[in-house]
C-alpha positions as CSV (number, residue, x, y, z in Angstrom):
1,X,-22.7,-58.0,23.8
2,X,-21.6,-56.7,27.0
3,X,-18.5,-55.1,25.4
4,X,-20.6,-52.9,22.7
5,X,-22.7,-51.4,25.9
6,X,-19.9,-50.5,28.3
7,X,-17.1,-49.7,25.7
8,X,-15.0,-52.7,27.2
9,X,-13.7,-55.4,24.8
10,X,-10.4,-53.4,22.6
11,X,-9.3,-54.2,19.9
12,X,-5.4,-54.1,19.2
13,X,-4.4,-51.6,17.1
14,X,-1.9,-52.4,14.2
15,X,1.0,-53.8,16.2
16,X,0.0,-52.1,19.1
17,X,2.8,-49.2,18.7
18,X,2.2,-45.8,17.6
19,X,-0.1,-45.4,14.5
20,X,2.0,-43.9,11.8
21,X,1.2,-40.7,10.4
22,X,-2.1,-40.0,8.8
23,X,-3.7,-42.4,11.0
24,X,-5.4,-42.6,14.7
25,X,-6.3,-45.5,16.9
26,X,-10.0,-45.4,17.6
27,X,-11.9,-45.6,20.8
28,X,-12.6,-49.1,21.1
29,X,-8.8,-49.4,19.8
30,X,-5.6,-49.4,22.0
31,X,-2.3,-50.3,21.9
32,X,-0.1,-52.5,24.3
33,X,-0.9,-52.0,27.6
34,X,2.6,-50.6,28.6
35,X,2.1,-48.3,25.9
36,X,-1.7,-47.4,26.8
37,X,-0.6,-46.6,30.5
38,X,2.0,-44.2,29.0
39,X,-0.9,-42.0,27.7
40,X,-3.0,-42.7,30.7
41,X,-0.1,-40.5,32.4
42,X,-0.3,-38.1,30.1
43,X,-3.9,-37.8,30.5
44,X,-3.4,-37.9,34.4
45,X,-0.7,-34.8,33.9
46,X,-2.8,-32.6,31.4
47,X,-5.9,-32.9,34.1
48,X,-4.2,-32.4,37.3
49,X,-3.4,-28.9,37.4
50,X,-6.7,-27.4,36.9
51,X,-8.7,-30.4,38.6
52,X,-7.0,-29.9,42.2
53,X,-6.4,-25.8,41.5
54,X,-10.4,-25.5,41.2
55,X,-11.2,-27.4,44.6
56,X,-8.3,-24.8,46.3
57,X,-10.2,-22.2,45.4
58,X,-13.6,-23.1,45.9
59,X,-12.5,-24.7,49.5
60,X,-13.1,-28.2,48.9
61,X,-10.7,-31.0,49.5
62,X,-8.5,-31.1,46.7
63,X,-7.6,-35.0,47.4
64,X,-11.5,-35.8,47.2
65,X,-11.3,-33.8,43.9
66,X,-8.7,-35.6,42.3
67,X,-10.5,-39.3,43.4
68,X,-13.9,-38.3,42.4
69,X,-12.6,-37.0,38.9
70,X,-11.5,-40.7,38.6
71,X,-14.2,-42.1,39.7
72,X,-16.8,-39.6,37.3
73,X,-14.8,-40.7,34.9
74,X,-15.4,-44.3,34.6
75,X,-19.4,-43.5,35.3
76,X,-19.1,-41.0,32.0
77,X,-17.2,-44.2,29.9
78,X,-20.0,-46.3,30.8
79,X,-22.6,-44.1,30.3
80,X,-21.5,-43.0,26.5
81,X,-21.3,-46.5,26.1
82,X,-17.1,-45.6,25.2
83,X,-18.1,-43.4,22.1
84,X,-17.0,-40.3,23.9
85,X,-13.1,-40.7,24.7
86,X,-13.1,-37.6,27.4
87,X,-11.9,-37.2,31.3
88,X,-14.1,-35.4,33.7
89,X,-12.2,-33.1,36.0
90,X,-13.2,-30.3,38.6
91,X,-15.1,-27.5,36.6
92,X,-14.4,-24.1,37.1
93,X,-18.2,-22.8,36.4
94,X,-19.4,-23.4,39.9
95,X,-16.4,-21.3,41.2
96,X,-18.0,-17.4,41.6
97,X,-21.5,-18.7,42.8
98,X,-19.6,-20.9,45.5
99,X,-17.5,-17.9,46.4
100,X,-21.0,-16.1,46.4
101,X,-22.4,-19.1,49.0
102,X,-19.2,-18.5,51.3
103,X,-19.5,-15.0,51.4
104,X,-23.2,-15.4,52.1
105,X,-22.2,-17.8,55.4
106,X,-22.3,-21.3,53.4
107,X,-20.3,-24.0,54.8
108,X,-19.0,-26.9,52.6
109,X,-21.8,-28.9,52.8
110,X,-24.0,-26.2,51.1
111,X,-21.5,-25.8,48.9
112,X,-21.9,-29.1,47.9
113,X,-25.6,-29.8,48.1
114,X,-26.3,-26.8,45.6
115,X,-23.5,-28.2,43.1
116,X,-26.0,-31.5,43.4
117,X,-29.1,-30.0,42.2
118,X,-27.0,-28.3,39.7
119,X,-25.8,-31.9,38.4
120,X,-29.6,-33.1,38.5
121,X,-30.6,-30.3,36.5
122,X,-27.7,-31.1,33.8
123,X,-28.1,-34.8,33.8
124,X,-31.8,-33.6,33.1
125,X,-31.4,-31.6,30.1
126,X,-28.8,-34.3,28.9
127,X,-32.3,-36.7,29.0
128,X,-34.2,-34.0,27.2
129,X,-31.6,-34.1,24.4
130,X,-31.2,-37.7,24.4
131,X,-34.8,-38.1,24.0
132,X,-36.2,-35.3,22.2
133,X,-33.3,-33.8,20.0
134,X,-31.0,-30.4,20.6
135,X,-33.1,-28.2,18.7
136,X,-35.3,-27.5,22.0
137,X,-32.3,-26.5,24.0
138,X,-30.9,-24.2,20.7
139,X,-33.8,-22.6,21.2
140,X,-34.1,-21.5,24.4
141,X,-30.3,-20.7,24.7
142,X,-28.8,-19.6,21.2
143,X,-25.3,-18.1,21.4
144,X,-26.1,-15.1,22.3
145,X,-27.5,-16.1,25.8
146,X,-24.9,-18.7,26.2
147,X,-21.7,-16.4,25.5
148,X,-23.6,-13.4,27.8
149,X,-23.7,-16.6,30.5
150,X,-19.9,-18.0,30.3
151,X,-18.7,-14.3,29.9
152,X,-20.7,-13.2,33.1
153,X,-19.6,-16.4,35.2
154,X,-15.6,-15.5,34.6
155,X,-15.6,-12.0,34.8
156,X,-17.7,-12.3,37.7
157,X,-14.7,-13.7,39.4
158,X,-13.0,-10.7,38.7
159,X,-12.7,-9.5,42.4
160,X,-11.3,-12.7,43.7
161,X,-8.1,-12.0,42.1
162,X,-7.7,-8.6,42.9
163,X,-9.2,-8.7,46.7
164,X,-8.0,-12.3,48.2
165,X,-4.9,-14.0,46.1
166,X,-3.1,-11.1,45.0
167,X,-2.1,-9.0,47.3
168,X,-1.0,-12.2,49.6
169,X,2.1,-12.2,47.0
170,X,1.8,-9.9,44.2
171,X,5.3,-10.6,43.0
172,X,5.2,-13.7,42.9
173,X,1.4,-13.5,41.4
174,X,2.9,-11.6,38.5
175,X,5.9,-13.8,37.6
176,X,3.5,-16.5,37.9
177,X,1.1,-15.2,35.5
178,X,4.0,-14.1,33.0
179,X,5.1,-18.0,33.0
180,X,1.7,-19.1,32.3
181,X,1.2,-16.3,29.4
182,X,5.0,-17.4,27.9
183,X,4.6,-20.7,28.1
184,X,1.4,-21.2,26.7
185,X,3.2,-19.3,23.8
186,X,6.5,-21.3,23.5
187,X,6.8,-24.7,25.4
188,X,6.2,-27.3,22.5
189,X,3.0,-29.0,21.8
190,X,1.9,-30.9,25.3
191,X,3.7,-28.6,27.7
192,X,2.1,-25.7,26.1
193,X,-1.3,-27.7,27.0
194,X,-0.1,-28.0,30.6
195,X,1.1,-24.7,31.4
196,X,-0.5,-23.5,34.0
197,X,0.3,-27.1,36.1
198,X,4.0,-26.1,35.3
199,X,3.1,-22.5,36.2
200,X,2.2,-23.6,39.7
201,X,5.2,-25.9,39.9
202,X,7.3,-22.6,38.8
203,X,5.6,-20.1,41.3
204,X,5.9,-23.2,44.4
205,X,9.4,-23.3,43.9
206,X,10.0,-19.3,43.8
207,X,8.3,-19.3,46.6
208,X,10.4,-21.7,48.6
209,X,13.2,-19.8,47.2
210,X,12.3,-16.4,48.1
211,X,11.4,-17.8,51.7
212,X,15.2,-19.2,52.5
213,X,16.6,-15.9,50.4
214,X,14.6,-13.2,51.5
215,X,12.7,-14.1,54.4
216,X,8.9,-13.8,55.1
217,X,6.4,-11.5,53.6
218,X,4.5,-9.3,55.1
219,X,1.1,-9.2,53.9
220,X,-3.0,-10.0,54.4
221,X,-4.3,-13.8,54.4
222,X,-7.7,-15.9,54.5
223,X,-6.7,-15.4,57.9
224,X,-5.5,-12.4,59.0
225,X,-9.1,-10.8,59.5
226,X,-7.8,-8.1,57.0
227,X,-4.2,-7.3,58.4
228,X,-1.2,-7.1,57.0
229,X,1.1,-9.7,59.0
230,X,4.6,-11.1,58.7
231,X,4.2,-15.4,57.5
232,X,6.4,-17.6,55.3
233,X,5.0,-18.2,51.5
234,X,5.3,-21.9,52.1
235,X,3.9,-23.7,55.3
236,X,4.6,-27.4,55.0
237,X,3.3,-28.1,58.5
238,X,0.5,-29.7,57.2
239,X,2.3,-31.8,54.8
240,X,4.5,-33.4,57.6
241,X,1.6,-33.9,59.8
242,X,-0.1,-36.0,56.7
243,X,-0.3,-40.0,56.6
244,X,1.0,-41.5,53.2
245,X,-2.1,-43.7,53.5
246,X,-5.5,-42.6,54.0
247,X,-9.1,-41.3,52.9
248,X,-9.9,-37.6,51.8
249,X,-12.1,-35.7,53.1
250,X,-15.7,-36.9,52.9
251,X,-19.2,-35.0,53.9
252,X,-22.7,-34.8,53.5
253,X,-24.3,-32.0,51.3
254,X,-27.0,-29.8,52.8
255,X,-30.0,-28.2,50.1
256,X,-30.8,-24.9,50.6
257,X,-32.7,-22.9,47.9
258,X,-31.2,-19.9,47.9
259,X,-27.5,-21.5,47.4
260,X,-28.9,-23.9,44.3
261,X,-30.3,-20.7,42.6
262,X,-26.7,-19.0,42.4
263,X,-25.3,-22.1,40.9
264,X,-28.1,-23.3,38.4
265,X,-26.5,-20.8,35.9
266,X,-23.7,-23.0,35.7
267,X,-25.5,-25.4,33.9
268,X,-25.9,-22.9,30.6
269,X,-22.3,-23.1,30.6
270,X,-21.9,-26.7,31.0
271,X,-24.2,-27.5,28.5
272,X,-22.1,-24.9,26.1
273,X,-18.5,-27.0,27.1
274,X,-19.9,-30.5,26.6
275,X,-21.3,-29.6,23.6
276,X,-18.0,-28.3,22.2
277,X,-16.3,-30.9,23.7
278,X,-18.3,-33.3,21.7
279,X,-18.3,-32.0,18.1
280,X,-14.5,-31.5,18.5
281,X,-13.9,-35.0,19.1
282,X,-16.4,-36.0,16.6
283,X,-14.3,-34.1,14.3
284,X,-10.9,-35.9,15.4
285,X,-12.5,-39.3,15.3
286,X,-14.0,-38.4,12.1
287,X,-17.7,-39.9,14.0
288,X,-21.1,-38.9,13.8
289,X,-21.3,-38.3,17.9
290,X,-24.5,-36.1,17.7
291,X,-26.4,-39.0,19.0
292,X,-24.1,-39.2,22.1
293,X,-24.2,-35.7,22.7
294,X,-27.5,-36.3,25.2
295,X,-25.8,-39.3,26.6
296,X,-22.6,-37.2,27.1
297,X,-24.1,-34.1,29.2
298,X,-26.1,-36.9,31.1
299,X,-22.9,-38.4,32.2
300,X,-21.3,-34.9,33.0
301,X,-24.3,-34.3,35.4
302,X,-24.4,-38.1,36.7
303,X,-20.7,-37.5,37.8
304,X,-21.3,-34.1,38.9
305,X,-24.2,-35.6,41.4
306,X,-21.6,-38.6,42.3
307,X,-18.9,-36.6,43.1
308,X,-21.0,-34.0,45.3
309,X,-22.7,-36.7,47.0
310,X,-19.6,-37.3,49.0
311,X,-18.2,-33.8,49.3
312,X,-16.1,-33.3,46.1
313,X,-16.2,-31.3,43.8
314,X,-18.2,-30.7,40.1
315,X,-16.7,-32.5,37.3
316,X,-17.5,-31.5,33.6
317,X,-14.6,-32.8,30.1
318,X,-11.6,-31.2,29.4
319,X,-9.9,-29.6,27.0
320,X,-6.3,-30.3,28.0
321,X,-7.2,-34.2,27.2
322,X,-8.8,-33.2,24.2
323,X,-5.4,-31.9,23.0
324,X,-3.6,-34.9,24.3
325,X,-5.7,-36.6,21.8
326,X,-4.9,-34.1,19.0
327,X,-1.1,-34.6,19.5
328,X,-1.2,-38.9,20.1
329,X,-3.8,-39.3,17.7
330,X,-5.3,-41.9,20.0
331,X,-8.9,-41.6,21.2
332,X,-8.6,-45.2,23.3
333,X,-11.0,-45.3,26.1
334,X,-8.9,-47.6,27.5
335,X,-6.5,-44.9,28.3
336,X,-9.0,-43.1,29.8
337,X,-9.9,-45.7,32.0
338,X,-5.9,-46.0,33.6
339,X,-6.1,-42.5,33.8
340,X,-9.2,-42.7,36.2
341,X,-7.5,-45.5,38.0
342,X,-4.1,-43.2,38.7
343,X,-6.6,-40.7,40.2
344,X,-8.7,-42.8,42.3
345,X,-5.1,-43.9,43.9
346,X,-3.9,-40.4,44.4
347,X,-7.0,-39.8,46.6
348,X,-6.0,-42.3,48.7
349,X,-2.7,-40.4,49.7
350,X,-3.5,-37.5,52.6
351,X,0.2,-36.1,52.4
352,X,-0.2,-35.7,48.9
353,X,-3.4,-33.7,48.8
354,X,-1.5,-31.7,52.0
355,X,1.0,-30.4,49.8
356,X,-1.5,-29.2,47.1
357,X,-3.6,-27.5,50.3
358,X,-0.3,-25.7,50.9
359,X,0.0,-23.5,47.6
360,X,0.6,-19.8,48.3
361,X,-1.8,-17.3,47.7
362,X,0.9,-15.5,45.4
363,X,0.7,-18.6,42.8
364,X,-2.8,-18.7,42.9
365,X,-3.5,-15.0,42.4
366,X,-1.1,-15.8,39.0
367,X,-2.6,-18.4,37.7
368,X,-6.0,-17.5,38.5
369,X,-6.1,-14.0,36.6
370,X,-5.3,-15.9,33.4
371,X,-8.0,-18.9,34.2
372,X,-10.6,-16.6,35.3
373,X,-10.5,-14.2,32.1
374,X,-10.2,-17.4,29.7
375,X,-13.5,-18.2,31.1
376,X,-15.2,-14.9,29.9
377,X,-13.2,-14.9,27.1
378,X,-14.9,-18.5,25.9
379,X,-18.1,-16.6,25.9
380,X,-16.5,-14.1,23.6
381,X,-15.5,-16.6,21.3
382,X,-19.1,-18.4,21.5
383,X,-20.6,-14.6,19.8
384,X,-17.7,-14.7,17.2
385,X,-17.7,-18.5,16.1
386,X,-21.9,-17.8,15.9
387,X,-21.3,-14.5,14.3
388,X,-23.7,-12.7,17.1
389,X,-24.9,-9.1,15.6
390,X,-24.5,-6.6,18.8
391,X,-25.8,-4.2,16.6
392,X,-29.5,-5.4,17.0
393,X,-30.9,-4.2,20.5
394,X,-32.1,-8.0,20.7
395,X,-28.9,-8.7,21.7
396,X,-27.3,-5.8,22.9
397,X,-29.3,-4.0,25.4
398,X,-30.7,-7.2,27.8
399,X,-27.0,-9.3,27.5
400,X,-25.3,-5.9,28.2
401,X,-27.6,-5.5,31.3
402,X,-27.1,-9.1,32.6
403,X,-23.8,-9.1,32.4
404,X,-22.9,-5.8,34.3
405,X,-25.4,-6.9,37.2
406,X,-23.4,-9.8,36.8
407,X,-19.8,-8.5,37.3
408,X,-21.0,-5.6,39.2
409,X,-22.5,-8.7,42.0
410,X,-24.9,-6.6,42.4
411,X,-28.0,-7.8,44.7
412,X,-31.6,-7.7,44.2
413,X,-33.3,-7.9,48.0
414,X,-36.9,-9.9,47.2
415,X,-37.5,-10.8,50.5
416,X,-35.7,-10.7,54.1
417,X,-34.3,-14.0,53.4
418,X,-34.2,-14.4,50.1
419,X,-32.2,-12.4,47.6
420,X,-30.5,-12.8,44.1
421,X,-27.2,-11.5,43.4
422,X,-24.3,-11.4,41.0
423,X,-24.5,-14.3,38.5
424,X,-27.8,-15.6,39.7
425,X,-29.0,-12.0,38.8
426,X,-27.4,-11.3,35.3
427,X,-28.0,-14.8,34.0
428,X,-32.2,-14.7,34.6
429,X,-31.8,-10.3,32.9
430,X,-29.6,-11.8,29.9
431,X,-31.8,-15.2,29.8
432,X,-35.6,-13.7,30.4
433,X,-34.3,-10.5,28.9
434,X,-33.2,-11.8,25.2
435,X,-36.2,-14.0,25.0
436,X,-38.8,-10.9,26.0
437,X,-37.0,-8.5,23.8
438,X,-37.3,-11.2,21.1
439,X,-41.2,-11.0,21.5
440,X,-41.8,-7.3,21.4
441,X,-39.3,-6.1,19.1
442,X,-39.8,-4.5,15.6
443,X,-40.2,-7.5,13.0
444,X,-37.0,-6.5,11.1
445,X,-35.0,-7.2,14.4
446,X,-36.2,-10.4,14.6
447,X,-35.5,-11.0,10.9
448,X,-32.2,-10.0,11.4
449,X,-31.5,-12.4,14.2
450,X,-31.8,-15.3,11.4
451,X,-28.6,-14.4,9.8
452,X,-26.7,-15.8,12.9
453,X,-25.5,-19.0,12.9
454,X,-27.2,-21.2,15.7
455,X,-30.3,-18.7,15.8
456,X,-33.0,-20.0,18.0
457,X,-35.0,-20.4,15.4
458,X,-32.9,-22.1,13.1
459,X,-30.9,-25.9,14.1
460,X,-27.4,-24.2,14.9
461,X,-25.6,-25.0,18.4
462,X,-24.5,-22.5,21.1
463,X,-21.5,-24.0,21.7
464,X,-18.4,-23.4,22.6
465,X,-15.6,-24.1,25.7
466,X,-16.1,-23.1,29.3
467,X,-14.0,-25.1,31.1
468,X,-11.5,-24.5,34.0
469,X,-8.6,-25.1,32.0
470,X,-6.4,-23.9,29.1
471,X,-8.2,-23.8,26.1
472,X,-6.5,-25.8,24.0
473,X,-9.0,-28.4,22.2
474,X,-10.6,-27.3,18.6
475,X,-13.8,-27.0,19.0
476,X,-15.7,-27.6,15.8
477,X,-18.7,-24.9,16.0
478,X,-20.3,-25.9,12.6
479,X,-23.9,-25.9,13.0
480,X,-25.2,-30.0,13.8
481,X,-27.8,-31.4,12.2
482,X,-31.2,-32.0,15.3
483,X,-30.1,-35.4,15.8
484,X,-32.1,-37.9,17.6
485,X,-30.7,-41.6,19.3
């Protein structure tokens, strides 16, 4: 039936009101539609900070962002067939290496067009899973690699804080870290999940406030070639200039090799976040989802390639709808599906995506120095949750090396016009460099490696969350069995 292959076709839950406690309404469940566009809001609110904050940073259009995660969206649905309840927003993995392709002289479309091949490659491996079982890609990236790869890609990003969006503000960058921090801690349940959106609400308004209190700030911009000059922290020229009505932002990617080598090691950390992503909502939904899980990183990459293709920006599941999940204890598709819609819609409004275009440096400097170091963290986590031994030279000395070339950006020079730098760099030392230390060590070091869960020779996962946003889904790291469709 057409229903069973695209996930369409609900059933009403119950009544249709809110399933008492103890019980959850399934994905091919809803409620009443008023109901089930309620938590499409929510969804819509626990995505939208981090999926327009990501395309701010990274330079892309932030409206294009917002329409394309809608749009992804509905192409995952389909794809997993509705198995996978998940939204697709803007991913923060690509962020360093596109800061990296700026630096280097890369213009949007570059930007783009190497976030494409990256989504080719990911819908790739998602085939290889699909097809041949996860014990192929456990193997070549066991948690070690993959937490030396997710650590290497935040802290990486290090610099950005400290050298671009901080100093624009740094008053305002701190008070707008220390909400983030506090109310992570003690908002209750959702607004916890959305801090950081209500953290950039918080550091706008102090910033208007300051503006019409104490006048401008003196300090250096994206613009000010390096000069400290006097300028408002809010400009809502822009804003005012915007139509109510319109179309974002749309262009053509351009290929270039050396751009789609910095990104590629996005990918490891992709395929570490949908992965999570998956066993935790296996575990809410109390589904075997293993067989999906090829299906699901397929769809990640498909939308990835989708959005690109236009001039948006990477998508990958998130974690804040993940915890909207936890706390509704409905896993409906259908909600999913009105959130997309609200997103596609909010696309279409120019003055809208001006005002997120007009966000001061100062709040991004405060939110970003939380988001950035909850990236590395995640890879942290991955080595604890697999209970990765750092006291084998297997995994110390070559992850210890990637990672410092890694946050270090430093640059290897192969030829006069190509190089690799930074995260390109560290994630081929901590890849090639486990797998090659593997080979020649001592046999008792490679013995040892079998008493880590998810060793590459054993059926374990490297999993874990690497997302853009506030980690706030439960990922379920328990070892999977190698499933096959």
């Amino acid at each position: 039936m057409v229903s069973e292959r695209t996930g369409f076709g609900w059933k009403l839950y119950g009544d249709g009101r809110t399933p008492p406690p103890g019980q959850a309404v399934a994905p091919d469940e809803r409620l009443s539609w008023p109901r089930t566009v309620g938590i499409g809001a929510q969804h819509v609110v626990a995505m939208f900070g981090a999926t327009f904050v990501f395309p701010l940073i990274m330079g892309l259009d932030p409206n294009l962002a917002i329409m394309m995660s809608g749009v992804a969206t509905i192409v995952f649905l389909l794809i997993v067939q509705g198995k996978v309840p998940s939204y697709l927003g803007t991913s923060a993995s690509f962020v360093g290496a596109v800061l990296a392709i700026r630096a280097a002289g890369g213009d949007n479309g570059s930007v783009t067009g190497a976030i494409l091949a990256a989504g080719v490659v990911l819908g790739l491996v998602g085939l290889l899973i699909h097809f041949v079982g996860t014990r192929v890609i456990h193997a070549i990236l066991p948690p070690a690699v993959t937490g030396a790869v997710v650590l290497l890609i935040g802290f990486n990003l290090a610099p950005v804080v400290a050298d671009i969006y901080w100093p624009q503000d740094q008053w305002v960058a701190l008070l707008t870290m220390a909400f983030v921090i506090v109310g992570a801690l003690v908002l209750p349940g959702f607004f916890a999940r959305i801090s950081i959106f209500l953290a950039l609400i918080f550091g706008y308004a102090l910033s208007w406030i300051l503006d019409r209190t104490v006048g401008d700030i003196t300090s250096v911009t994206p613009v000010s070639e390096g000069l400290a000059i006097p300028h408002p922290r809010t400009d809502f020229s822009g804003v005012e200039a915007a139509n109510w009505f319109g179309l974002p932002d749309f262009h053509a990617p351009s290929f270039e090799l050396n751009f789609i080598l910095l990104v590629l090691p996005a990918v490891i950390a992709l395929l570490a976040e949908n992965t999570g992503h998956v066993k935790a909502v296996a575990e809410m939904t109390k589904r075997d989802l293993d067989p999906s899980l090829g299906r699901a990183i397929f769809g990640d990459g498909v939308g990835t390639v989708i959005a690109t293709s236009v001039g948006g920006s990477p998508t990958t599941t998130y974690a804040e709808n993940i915890g909207v999940m936890a706390a509704t204890r409905v896993y409906s598709t259908a909600a999913y599906y009105v959130a997309a819609l609200v997103a596609i819609l909010f696309g279409l409004c120019p003055k809208f995506g001006a005002l997120i275009a007009a966000t001061p440096g100062g709040v991004l400097g405060g939110i970003t120095v939380v988001l950035y170091g909850m990236i590395g963290l995640l890879g942290a986590k991955i080595w604890k949750e697999n209970r990765v031994d750092f006291a084998n030279p297997i995994n110390l000395v070559p992850l210890a090396a990637g990672i410092i070339l890694a946050v270090g950006n430093v640059n290897l020079q192969i030829t006069d016009d190509f190089s690799l730098q930074g995260i390109a760099l560290g994630t081929i030392v901590a890849v090639a460099g486990w797998h090659i230390a593997r080979v020649v060590a001592p046999q008792e070091m490679r013995d040892a490696l079998r008493t880590e869960a998810g060793y590459a020779g054993g059926t374990g996962p490297a999993v874990g969350h690497a997302g853009v946003h506030q980690e706030t889904g439960d990922v379920d790291l328990r070892k999977p069995d190698d499933s096959r469709p």
